[in-house]
VMD Tcl script that draws the C-alpha trace (Angstrom):
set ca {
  {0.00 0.00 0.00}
  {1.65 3.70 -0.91}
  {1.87 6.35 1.73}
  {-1.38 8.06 0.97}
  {-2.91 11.31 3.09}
  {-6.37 11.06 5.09}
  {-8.88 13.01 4.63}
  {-8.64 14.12 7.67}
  {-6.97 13.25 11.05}
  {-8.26 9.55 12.25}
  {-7.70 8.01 15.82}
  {-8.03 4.97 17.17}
  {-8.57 4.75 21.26}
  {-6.32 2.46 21.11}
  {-3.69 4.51 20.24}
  {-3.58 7.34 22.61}
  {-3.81 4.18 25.93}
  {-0.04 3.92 26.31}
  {0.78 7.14 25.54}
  {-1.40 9.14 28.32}
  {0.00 6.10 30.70}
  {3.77 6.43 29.87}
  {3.93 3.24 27.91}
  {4.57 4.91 25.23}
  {6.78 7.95 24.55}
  {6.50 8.17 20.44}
  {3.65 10.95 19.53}
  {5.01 10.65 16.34}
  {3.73 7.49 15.71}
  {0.40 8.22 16.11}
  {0.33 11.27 14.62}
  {1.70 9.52 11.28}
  {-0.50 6.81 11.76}
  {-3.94 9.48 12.25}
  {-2.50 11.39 9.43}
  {-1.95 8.44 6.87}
  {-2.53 5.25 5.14}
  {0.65 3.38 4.56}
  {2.52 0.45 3.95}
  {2.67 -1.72 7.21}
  {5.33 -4.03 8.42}
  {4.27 -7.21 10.32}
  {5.30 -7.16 14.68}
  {5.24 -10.70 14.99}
  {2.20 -10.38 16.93}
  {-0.34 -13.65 16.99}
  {-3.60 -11.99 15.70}
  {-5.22 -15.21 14.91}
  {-4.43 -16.26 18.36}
  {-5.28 -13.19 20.00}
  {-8.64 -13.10 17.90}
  {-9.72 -16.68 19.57}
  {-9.14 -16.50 22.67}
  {-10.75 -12.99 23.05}
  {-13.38 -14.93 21.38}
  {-13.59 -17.80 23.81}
  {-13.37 -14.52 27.13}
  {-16.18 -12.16 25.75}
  {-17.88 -15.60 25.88}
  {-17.25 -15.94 29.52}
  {-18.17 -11.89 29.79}
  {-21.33 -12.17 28.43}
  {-22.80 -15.36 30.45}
  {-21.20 -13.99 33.55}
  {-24.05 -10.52 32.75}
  {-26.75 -12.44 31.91}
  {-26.41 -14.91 35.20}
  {-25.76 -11.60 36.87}
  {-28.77 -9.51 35.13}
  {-31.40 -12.54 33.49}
  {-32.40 -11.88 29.96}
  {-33.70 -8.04 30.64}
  {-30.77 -6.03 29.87}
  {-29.72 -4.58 26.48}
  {-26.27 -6.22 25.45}
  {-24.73 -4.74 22.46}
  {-20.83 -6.24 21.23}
  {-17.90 -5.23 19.33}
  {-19.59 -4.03 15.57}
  {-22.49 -3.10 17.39}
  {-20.48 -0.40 19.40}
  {-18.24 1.33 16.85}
  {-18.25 4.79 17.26}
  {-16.49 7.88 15.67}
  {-16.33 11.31 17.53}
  {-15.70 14.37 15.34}
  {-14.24 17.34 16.95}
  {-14.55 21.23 15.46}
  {-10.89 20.58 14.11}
  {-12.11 18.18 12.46}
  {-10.47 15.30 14.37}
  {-11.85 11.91 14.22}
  {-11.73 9.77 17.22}
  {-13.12 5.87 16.33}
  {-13.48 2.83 18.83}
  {-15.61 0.15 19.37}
  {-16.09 -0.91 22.96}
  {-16.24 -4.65 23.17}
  {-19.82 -4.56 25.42}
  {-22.44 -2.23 26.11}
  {-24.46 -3.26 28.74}
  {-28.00 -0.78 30.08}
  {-30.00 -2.23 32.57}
  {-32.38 0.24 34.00}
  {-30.27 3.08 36.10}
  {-26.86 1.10 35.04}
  {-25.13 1.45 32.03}
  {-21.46 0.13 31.73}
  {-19.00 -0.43 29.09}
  {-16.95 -3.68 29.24}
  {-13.28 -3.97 27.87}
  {-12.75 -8.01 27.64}
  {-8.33 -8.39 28.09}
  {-6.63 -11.38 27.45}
  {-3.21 -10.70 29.03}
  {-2.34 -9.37 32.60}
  {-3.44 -6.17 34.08}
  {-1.88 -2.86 32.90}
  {-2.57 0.55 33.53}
  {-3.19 1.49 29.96}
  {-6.01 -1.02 29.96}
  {-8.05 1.30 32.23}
  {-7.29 4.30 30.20}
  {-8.75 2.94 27.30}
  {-12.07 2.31 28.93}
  {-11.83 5.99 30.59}
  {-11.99 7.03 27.28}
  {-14.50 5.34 26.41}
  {-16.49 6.56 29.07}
  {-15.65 9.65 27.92}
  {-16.26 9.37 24.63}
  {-19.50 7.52 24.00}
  {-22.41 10.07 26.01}
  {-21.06 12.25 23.46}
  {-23.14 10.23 20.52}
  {-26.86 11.26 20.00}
  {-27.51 7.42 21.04}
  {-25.86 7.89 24.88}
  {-26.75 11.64 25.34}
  {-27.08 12.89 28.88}
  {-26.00 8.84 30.28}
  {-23.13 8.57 32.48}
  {-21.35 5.27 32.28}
  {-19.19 2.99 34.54}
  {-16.51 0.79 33.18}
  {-15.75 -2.58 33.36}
  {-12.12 -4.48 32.31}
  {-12.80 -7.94 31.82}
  {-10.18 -10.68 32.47}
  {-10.39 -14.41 32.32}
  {-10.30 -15.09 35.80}
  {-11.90 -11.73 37.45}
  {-13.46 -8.41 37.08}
  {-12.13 -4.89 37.72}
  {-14.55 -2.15 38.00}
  {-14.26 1.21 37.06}
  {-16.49 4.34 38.63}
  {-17.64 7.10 37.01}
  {-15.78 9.31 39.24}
  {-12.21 8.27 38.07}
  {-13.15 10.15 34.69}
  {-11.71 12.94 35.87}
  {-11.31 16.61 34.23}
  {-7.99 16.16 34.78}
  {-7.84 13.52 32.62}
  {-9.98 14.38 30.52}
  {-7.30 17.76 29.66}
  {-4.41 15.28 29.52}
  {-6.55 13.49 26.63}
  {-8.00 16.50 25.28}
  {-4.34 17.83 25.15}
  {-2.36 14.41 23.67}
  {-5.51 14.13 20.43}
  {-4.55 18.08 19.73}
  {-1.20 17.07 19.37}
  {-1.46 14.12 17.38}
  {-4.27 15.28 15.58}
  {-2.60 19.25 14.29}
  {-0.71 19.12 11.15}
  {1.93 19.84 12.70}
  {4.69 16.76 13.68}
  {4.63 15.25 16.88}
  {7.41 14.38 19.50}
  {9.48 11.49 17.76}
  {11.26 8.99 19.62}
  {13.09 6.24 18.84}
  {13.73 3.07 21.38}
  {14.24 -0.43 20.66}
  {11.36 -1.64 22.49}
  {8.87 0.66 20.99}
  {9.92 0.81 17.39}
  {10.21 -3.09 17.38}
  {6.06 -3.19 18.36}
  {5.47 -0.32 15.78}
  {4.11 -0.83 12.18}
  {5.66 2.05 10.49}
  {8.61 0.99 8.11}
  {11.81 2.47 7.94}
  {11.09 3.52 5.03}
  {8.46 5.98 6.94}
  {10.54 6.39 9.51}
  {14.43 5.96 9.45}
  {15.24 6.51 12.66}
  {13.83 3.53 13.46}
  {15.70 1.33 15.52}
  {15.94 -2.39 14.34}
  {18.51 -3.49 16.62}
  {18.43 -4.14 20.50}
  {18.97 -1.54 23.17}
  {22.53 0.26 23.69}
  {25.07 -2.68 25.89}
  {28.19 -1.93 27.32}
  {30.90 -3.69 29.16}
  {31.98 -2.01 32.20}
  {35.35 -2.78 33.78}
  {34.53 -1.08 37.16}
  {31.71 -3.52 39.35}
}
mol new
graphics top color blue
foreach p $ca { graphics top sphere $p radius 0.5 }
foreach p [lrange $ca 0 end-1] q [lrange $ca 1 end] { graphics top cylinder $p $q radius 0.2 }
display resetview
């Protein structure tokens, strides 16, 4: 696939979680990736894999709600829940929560992980919560969150969604959304989990992090 321009700047939740966390340190990344379509290089990563067992634990979510709630509730999943927030700029933020669940004064959105905890994994629901009274469909509701592992639940209040979170996001989709370049930078153990070719980006680094032998300890 050539490098081709967007329309106009596209973001994925999922790529603003490490970064507001400190996971991450590479704005640029994002802001190439919300600013084009390009060639991608392969990570390694297990998709197939990933895909079934996420399969076999929104499974396990979704009886675990309706022993919890009976049949009344209104489930929604994955497909069913993508979303795209425009801002004035012109900004496009896109997700799609893995499960919606109202059931009369509670609505909650579920993130279903198949790995160990991490802290970017409640960020991404924050922003969901954030995100989704903002479509004409959620207006005026005020949701909880809910991360989703194999073996327990975490849940997530309201209240953490926080205005001063909500500036640090506001802040980080500005800068990775403006035409203007964001921070680059280059480590072994981010570049090696990034997409972007070095043809994109040659400061990539494609070999392991800086080792020296010391002769003093």
């Amino acid at each position: 696939m050539p490098l081709s321009n967007r329309n106009q700047p596209y973001i994925w939740v999922t790529w603003l979680t490490k970064l507001l966390t400190g996971a991450d340190s590479c704005e640029w990344a994002t802001w190439f990736k919300s600013h084009f379509t390009f060639e991608q290089e392969s990570t390694g990563f297990d998709i197939e894999g990933w895909e079934r067992l996420h399969t076999e634990y929104m499974q396990i979510t979704q009886e675990e709600i309706y022993n919890t709630y009976g049949p009344e509730p209104v489930v929604t999943v994955e497909g069913e829940n993508s979303f795209k927030v425009e801002g004035k700029s012109g900004i496009i933020i896109a997700g799609k929560p893995d499960i919606i669940l109202r059931h009369q004064s509670e609505n909650s959105v579920y993130d279903v992980k198949t790995g160990n905890p991490q802290p970017f994994h409640k960020t991404q629901l924050l922003i969901y919560m954030w995100a989704l009274p903002q479509l004409p469909e959620f207006k005026g509701v005020t949701f909880d969150g809910v991360l989703a592992y194999k073996d327990h639940m975490v849940h997530i209040p309201a209240s953490d969604l926080t205005g001063q979170f909500i500036g640090q996001l506001i802040g980080l989709i500005k800068r990775v959304g403006s035409a203007q370049e964001a921070l680059k930078v280059s480590s072994s153990f981010e570049c090696g989990n990034c997409k972007i070719t070095i043809n994109d980006c040659p400061e990539k680094k494609t070999s392991e992090m800086m080792k020296a032998m010391s002769g003093d300890f």
